[in-house]
N, C-alpha and C positions, 0 to 999 in steps of 0.2 A: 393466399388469402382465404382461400375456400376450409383449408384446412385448420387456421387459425381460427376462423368462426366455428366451425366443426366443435372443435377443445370446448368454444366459450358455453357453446352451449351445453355440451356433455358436462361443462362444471357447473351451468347452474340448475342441470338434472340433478347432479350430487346435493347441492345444498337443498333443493326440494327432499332426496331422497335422505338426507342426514335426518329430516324432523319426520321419515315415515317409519324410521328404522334407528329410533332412539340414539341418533349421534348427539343432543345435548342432555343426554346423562352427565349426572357430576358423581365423580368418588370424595367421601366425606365431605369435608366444609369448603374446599375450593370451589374452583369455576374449571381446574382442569378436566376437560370434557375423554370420556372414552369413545373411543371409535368405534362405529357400528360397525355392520357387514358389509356396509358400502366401503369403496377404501377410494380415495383422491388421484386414478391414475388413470392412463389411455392420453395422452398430450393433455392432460388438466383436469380429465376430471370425472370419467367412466366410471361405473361402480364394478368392481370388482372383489368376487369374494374371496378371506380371508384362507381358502383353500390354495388362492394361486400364487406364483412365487412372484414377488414385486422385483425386479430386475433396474438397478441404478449404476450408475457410475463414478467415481468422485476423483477427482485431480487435486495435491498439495504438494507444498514443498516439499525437498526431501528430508530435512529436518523437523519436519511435522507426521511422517511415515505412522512412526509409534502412537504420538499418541492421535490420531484421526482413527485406526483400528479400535483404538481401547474406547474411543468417543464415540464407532459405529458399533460397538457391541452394545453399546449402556441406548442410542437411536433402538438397535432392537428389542429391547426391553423396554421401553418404553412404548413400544409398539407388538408386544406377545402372541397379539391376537394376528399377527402377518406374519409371512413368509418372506424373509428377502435374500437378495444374489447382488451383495453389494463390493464391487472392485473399485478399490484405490489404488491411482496410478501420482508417480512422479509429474508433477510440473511447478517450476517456479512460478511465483506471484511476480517477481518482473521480467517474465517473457511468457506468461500466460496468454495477453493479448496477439501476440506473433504466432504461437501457436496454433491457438484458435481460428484466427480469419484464413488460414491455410486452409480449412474445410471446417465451418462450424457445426455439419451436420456429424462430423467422426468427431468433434470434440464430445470430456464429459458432461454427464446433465449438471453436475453441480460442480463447477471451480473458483481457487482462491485465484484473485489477482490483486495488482494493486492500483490504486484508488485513481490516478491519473490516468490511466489505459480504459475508465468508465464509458468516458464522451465515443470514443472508437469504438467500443463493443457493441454501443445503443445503435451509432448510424450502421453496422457491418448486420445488424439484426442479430447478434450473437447473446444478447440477455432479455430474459424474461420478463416484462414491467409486472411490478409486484401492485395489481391494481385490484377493484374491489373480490371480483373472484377469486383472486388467490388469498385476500384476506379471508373473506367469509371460510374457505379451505383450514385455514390459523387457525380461529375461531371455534370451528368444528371440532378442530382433531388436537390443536395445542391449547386450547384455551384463554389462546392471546392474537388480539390486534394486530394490525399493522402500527397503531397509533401504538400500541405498548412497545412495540421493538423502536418505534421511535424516540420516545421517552425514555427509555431504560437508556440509550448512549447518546455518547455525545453532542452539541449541535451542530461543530465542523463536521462530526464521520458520516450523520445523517445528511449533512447537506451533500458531500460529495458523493455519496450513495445515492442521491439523487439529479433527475434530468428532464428539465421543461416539468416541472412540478410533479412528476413520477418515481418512487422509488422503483429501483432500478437492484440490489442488492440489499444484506446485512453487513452492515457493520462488526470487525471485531478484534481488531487491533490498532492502535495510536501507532503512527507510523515519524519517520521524520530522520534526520543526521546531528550527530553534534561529536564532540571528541571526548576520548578516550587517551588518558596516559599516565606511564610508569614515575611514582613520585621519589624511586628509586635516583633519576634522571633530573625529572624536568617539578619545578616548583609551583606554585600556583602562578606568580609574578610571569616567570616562563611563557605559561601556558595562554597569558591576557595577549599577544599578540603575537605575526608569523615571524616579527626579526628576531624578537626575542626566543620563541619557540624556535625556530631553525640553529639559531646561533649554540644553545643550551644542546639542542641534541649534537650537532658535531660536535663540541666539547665532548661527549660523553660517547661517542664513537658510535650513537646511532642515527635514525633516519626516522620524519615523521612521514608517514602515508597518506595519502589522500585519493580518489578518482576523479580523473576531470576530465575523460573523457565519456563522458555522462551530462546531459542536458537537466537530468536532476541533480545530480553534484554541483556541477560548473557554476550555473543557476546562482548558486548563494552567493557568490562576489557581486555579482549586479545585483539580484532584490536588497544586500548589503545597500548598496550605493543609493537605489531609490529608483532601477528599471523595471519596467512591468514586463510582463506578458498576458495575452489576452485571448479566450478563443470564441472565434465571431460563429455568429450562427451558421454560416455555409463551410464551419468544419477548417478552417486557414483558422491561422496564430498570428497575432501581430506582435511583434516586436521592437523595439527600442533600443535597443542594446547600441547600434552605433549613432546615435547620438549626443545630448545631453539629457541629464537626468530631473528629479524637481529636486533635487540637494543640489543643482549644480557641476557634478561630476559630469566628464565625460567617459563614454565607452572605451577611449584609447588610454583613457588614465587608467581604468580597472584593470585591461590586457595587460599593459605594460607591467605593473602590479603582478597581474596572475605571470606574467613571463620570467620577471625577479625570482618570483617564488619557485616555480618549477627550475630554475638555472640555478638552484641552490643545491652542493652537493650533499646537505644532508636531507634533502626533500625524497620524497620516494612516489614517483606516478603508477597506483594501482590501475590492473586492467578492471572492468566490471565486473564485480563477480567474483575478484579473487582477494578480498579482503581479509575472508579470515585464512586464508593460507600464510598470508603473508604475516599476520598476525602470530600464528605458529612455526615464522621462519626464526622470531628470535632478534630481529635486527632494527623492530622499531620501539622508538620510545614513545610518539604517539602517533593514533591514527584518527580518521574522520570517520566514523560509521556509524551502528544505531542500534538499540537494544539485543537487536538478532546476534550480536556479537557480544552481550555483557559475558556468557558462560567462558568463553574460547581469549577474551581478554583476561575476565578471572584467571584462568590457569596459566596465561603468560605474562600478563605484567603482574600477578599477585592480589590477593583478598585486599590489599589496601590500595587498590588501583582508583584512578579521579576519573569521573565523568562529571564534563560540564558544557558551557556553553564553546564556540568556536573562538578561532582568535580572530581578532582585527586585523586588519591590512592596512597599508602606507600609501596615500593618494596625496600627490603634492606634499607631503611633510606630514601631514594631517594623519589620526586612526580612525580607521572606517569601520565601526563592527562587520562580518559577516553574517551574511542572512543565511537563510535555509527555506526547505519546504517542508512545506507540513500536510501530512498523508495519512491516509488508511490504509489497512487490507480489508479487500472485500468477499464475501462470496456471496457468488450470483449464479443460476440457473438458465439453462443452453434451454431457449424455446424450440429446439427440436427433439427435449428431450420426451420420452415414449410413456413416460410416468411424472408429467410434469409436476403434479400436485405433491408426489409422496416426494419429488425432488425439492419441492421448497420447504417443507417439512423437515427433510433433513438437513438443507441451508439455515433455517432459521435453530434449529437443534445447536447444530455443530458450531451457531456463532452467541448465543445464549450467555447469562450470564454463570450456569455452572459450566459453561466449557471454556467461557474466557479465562474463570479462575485457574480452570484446569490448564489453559497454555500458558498462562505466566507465572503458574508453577514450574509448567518441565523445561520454558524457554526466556524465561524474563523479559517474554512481550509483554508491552504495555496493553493495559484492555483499554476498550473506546467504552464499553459499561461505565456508568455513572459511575453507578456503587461500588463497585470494583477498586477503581481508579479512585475514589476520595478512601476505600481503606489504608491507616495510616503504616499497615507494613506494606504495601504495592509503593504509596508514595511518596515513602523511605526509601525503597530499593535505588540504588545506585544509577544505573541507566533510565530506567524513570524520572528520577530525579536532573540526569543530564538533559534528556528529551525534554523536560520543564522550563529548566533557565533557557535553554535556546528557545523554546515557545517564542520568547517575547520577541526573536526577532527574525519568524518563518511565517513565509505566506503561503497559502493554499495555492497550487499549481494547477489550474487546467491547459494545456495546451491540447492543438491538434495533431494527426498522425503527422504530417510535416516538420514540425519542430522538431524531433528526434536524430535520426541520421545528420541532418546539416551539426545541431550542437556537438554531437558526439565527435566526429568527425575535426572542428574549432577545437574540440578541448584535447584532444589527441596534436592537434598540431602547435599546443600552448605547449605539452607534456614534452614534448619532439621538438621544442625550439625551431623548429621551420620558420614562424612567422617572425619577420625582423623588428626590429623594437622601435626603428624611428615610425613616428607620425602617422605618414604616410599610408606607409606598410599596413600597421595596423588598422586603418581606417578604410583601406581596401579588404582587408581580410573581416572586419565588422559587416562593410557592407555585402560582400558574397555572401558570409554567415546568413543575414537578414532577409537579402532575397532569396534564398532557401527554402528559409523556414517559410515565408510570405507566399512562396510560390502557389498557385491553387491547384484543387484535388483534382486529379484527372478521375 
């Protein structure tokens, strides 16, 4: 604590010292401010002169390697009048939170995660609240707001970015699942549902893919049907899933459903993580994934490959659309990093709207930018466009660290046929699911 007040005030010596040592100078007709000889570091906010070397660290995926280098060269040009010793290291956005709580003091000051792993990072104290000090820091040295990085994207990516009314991260990419497949194979008719989709690919001697052992994957068969989830404020998830639904459904009608589907031998159960391998095995005609995969789908199913919304499922005789979740990537800033100021500086830098442009150039991520996202070639682009139609039928996911390993673990034993298909069975295997995820935080 002591050390936390320490930062707050060292920062707001710097906004003192920003107006003694001309930090709101403008270059030409903007408001973009240059930085004085004070510089925004020491845990938030010590002045430090432009002789000394600013020392950061930065974690992304590994397919983001290239261009975050080329994004922290154009950071240091933008900033001339500093010195920095900036290392990027490998970590995925969905096991960035696993990582970090392992020692959040050895994690980087600034990494990507994804958008549901927020609520855990806030209670584990592993992100920085982007509160008015570090605005006023914006302000100084970028010439913008908090309120401007809010407005510039989305209201989902800003909401989940946020916790108990605090931003917590930036926003900067539109996250979510929908499917992908070769029109080579499978038709659009095909593609509107899993019997007809399953049935079209073994005709054609291949296999569609999917991950269900994943609590974000799984997920979409039930928010389909009309189950919630919820995460209370003591950090537990409540769940529904083995009951009934408000459509009516029950939880054993959807397993039974999800058990069909995976007992199909042209289905194919991916592990996490290994989508686009399987992608470039050659053997499927469609798979369930999201933008991160348009490049790696282009070069195997073809420049005229279909991304669109998921198929439905067969509940009592009935078509059930399937739902999804709907997600950001974020990046947020390790409050034990040792340069915190010049850390969110280059958080809100690297999520901006010329960096967003610049990653759904070299990755055909969706941006969560406003502006971005309504230009009419972003949303034209194919996996944008599939991430769109399924919009209408994905809910924003928060759960707690609990929900995790129990789902993962159910959609692993859907995948495995372990659990048996009468009644019973599955209604015993809903409710362990349940009390799982329910169980409370030690």
């Amino acid at each position: 604590m002591m050390k936390r007040l320490t930062a707050l005030l060292l920062s707001a010596l710097l906004v003192l010292s920003l107006a003694a040592c001309g930090g709101d100078t403008t270059s030409g007709g903007d408001n973009t401010q240059t930085p004085s000889t004070a510089a925004p570091t020491d845990d938030g906010g010590s002045g430090s002169g432009s002789n000394e070397t600013i020392t950061l660290t930065l974690w992304g995926a590994e397919e983001d390697q290239t261009l975050l280098a080329e994004l922290v060269e154009k950071f240091k040009a933008t900033y001339s009048d500093y010195t920095f010793d900036i290392q990027i290291g490998v970590e995925s956005e969905s096991t960035a939170k696993d990582t970090i709580l392992t020692d959040a003091e050895a994690a980087a000051d600034v990494y990507a995660f994804a958008s549901d792993q927020l609520p855990d990072l806030v209670a584990a104290g592993a992100l920085l609240a982007l509160d008015d000090t570090m605005d006023q820091v914006l302000q100084n040295y970028a010439g913008k707001s908090l309120d401007d990085v809010k407005a510039a994207n989305s209201e989902g990516s800003v909401g989940v970015a946020t916790y108990n009314d605090t931003l917590y991260a930036f926003p900067f990419s539109a996250d979510g699942y929908f499917m992908f497949y070769d029109p080579s194979y499978l038709s659009a008719e095909d593609a509107q549902s899993w019997d007809t989709l399953l049935a079209a690919a073994e005709a054609a001697g291949k296999r569609v893919g999917m991950t269900l052992a994943s609590g974000w994957y799984n997920a979409g068969f039930f928010y389909g049907a009309g189950f919630t989830t919820v995460l209370n404020a003591d950090g537990t998830t409540t769940i529904d899933w083995n009951g009934t639904s408000s459509s009516g459904i029950t939880g054993v009608q959807v397993v039974q459903s999800m058990l069909d589907i995976a007992a199909h031998p042209a289905f194919m159960a991916i592990a996490d993580g290994d989508i686009s391998n399987q992608i470039n095995s050659g053997s499927l005609a469609a798979v369930i994934s999201g933008c991160w995969d348009s490049q790696t789908t282009a070069s195997n199913f073809g420049d005229d490959y279909v991304a669109c919304k998921l198929p439905a499922f067969t509940v009592d005789g009935e078509q059930v659309q399937m739902g999804s979740v709907a997600s950001y990537k974020l990046m947020g800033v390790n409050p034990h990093a040792q340069n915190a100021g010049w850390a969110v500086l280059l958080a809100e830098f690297l999520t901006n709207e010329e960096s967003q442009v610049a990653r759904y150039e070299a990755r055909d991520l969706a941006p969560s930018n406003i502006s971005t996202s309504s230009d009419p070639a972003v949303a034209a682009n194919k996996g944008v466009a599939g991430l769109t139609e399924q919009s209408a039928y994905a809910v924003v996911q928060t759960v707690g660290q609990r929900y995790w390993d129990p789902t993962a673990s159910f959609g692993e034993q859907i995948a495995q046929g372990t659990i048996a298909s009468d009644d019973a069975s599955v209604q015993a295997a809903l409710d362990s699911l349940v009390e799982g995820v329910n169980s409370a935080i030690e």
